[in-house]
C-alpha positions as CSV (number, residue, x, y, z in Angstrom):
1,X,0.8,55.8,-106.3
2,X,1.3,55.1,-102.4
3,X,4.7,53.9,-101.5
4,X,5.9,53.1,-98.3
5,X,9.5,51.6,-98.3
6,X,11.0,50.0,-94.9
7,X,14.6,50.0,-93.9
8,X,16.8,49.0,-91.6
9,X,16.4,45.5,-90.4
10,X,19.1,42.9,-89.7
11,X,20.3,40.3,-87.2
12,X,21.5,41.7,-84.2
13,X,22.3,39.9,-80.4
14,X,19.5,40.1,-77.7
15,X,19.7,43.3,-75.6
16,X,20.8,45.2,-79.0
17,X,19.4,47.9,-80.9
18,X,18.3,48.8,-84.4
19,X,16.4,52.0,-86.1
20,X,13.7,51.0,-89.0
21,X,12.6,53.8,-91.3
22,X,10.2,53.8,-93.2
23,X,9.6,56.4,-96.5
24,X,6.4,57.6,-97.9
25,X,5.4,58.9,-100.8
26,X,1.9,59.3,-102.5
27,X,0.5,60.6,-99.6
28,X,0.4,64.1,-97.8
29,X,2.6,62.7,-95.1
30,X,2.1,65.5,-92.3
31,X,-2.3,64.7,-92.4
32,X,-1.7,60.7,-91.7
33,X,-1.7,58.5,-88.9
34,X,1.3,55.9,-89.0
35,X,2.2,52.7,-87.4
36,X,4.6,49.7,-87.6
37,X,3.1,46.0,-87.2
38,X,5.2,43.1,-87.5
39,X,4.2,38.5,-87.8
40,X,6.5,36.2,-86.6
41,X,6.7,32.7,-88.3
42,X,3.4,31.1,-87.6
43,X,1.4,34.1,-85.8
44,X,-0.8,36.8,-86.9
45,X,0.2,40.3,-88.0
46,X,0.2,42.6,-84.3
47,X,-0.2,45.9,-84.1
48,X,3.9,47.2,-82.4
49,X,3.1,50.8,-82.1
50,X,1.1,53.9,-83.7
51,X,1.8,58.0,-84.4
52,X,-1.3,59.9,-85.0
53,X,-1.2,63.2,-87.5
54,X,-0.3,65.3,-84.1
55,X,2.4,62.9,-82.3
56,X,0.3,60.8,-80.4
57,X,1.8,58.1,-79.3
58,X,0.6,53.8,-78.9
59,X,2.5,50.7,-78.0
60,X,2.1,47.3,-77.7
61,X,2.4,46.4,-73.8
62,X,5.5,43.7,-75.3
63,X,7.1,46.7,-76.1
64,X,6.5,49.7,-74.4
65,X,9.5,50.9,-72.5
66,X,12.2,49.3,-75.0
67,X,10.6,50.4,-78.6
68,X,9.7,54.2,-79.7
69,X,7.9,55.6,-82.9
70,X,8.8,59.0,-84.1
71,X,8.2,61.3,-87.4
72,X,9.9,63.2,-89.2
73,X,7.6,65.0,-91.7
74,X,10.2,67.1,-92.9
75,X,11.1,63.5,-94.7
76,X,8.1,62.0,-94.9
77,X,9.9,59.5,-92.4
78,X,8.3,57.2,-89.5
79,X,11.1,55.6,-87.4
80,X,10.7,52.9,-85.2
81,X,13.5,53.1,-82.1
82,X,13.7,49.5,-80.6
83,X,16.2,49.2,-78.1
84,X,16.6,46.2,-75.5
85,X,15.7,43.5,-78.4
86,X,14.2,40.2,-77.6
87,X,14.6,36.8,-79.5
88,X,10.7,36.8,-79.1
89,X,10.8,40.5,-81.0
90,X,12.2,38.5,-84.0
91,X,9.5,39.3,-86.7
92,X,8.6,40.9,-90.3
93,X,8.3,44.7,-89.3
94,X,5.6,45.9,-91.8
95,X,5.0,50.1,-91.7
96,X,1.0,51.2,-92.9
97,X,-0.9,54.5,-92.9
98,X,-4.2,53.9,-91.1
99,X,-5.9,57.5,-91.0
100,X,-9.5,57.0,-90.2
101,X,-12.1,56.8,-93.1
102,X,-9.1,56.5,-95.6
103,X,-7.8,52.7,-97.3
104,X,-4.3,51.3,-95.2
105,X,-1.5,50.9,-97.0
106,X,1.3,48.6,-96.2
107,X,5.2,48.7,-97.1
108,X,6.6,45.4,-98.2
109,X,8.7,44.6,-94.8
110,X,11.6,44.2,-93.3
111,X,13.2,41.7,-91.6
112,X,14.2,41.8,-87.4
113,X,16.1,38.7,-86.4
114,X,17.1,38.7,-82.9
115,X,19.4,36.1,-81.4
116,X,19.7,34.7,-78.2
């Protein structure tokens, strides 16, 4: 079956940092496109950033500049770098696989509180 387990959320101060991971397994890592979305209370699920199969790189304009999404497919790892946190980046951080013509899978979250 495909798994994809986030980590590394938390409370943290505006203008801090934290590094979510998120493992996969059930899939052929290295051949899949990747991305982390996140929903604040009361909003709809937004798309935060995106890594193709090759590196290529997509962020939201909220967070480009102050967030970065990396792989490791050594580890069958996607991170996602934010840095320069906002109370308004305080969200559910969801990872998926999204390769084109194949079904999206989701990892079951984890939490980003940011305080003021």
């Amino acid at each position: 079956q495909v798994q994809l387990v986030e980590s590394g959320g938390g409370l943290v101060q505006a203008g801090g940092s934290l590094r979510l991971s998120c493992a996969a397994s059930g899939i052929i890592f290295s051949l899949n496109n990747m991305g982390w979305h996140r929903q604040a209370p009361g909003k709809q699920r937004e798309l935060v950033a995106h890594i193709t199969s090759s590196g290529i790189t997509n962020y939201a304009d909220s967070v480009k500049g102050r967030f970065t999404i990396s792989r490791d497919n050594a580890k069958n790892t996607v991170y996602l770098q934010m840095n320069s946190l906002k109370p308004e980046d305080t969200a559910v951080y969801y990872c998926n696989r999204n390769t084109p013509g194949h079904r999206e899978y989701w990892g079951q979250g984890t939490q980003v509180t940011v305080s003021a």
